[in-house]
N, C-alpha and C positions, 0 to 999 in steps of 0.2 A: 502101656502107652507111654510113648517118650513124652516129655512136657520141653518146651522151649525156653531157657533161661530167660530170654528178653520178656518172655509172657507172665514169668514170675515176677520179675522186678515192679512191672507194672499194676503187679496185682489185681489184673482183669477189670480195671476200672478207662472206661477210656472218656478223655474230654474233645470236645469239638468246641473250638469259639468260632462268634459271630456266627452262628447257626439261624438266630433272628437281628435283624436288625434294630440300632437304637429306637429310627421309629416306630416296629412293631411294638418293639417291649412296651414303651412310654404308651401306646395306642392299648395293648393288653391290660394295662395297670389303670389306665384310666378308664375302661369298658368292665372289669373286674372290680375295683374298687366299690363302684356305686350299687355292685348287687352283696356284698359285704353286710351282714345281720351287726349291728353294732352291737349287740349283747350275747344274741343268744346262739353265735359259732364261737365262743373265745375257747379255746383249748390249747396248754404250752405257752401262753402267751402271745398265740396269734389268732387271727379271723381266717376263716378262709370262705370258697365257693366252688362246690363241686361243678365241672366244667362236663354239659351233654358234648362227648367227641363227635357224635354224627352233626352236629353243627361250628365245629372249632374248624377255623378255615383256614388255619395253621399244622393243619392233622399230617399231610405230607413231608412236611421239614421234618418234625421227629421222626416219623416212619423213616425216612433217610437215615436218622442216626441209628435208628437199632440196625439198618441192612449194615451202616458202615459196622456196627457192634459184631454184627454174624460174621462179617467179613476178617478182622482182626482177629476174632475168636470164634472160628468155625466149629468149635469142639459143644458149642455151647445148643447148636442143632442135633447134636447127638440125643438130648433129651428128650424130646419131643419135635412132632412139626405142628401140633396144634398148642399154640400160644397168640398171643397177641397183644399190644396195646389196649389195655380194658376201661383205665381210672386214669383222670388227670385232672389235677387240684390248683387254684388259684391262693397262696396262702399270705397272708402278711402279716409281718411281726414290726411292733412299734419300737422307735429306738430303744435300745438296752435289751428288748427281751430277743429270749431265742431258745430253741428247741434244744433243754440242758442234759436231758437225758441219753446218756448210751442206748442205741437201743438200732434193732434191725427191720427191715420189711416184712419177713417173713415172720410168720408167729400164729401163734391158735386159731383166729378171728381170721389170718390172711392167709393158709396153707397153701394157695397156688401162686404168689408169687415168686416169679423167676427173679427178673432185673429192674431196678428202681433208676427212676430218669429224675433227672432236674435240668430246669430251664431256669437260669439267674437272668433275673429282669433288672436288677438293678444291681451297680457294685459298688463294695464295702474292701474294706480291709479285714475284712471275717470271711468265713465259707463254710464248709462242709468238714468235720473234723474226724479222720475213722481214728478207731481204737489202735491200732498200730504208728498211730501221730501222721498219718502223710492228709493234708488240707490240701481241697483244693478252694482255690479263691474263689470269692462271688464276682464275677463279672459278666456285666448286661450281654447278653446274648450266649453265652457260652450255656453247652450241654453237656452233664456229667453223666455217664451210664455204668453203673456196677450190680455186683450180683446181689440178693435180695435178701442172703442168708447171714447167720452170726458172724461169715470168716468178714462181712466188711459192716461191723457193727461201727455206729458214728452218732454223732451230736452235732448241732449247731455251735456258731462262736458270736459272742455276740456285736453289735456294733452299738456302742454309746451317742452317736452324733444323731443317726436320723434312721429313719425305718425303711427297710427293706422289703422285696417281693421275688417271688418265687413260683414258677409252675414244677409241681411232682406228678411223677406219674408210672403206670407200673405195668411190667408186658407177664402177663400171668397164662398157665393155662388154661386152654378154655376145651370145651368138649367136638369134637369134630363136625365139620359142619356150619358150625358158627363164628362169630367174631367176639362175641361175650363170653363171657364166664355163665 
């Protein structure tokens, strides 16, 4: 299989900005926020809320990014055609903290996932930081999509001023037939 240089530089990660609009985001973060456990979701140093996808009425926008995702990387069809957007997470970290651990999507607990999404609701001069050093920034609306596995292990960066938000979400395989896992 040939590989295309321009596909390597990039290292199979691809961003889309303004995929939500400022008002979405600000409308998500405040529709999200108030279902937030003050105590008892703190993990890494953020809260989160798992998000039912059969009522997120934003479900179309992402499903555009992963068609654009197949589109850029059609090799990535080669693995399956049963996948899908399964999990999509509402997370927020208060100023200073931030997800410090290297660490990948894919692992024991999550063996079917493929490609890990984020939606940055709000921006920072921090982002997404992989183990190879290339960050992409936090910026309201923009969507990151890369693969799931150790080759794009990453960390949060943090921001000291004010606390940030984040939808993650994860296109995994699922058994034929369905749209879940």
């Amino acid at each position: 299989m040939a590989l295309r240089l321009d596909k390597m530089n990039d290292n199979f990660i691809l961003t889309i900005d303004n995929v939500f609009s400022k008002e979405i985001c600000k409308s998500l973060i405040k529709e999200y926020s108030k279902k937030l456990k003050k105590e008892d979701n703190k993990y890494r140093g953020y809260q989160y809320f798992d998000i039912d996808l059969k009522n997120f009425s934003h479900y179309d926008l992402l499903l555009n990014c992963i068609y654009k995702y197949k589109e850029k990387y059609p090799e990535v069809n080669l693995t399956s055609s049963f996948w899908n957007l399964t999990n999509l997470r509402y997370k927020m970290w208060k100023k200073g903290s931030f997800f410090k651990e290297y660490h990948s999507e894919h692992c024991f607990l999550n063996p079917y996932r493929i490609l890990a999404i984020q939606l940055y609701l709000t921006s920072h001069k921090c982002g997404t930081e992989f183990f190879n050093k290339k960050i992409i920034n936090s910026e309201i609306g923009r969507v990151c999509i890369f693969p799931a596995y150790f080759t794009h292990t990453h960390k949060g960066q943090p921001d000291l001023k004010k606390s940030r938000s984040i939808l993650t979400g994860y296109v995994e395989f699922v058994a034929p037939g369905t749209t879940e896992k």
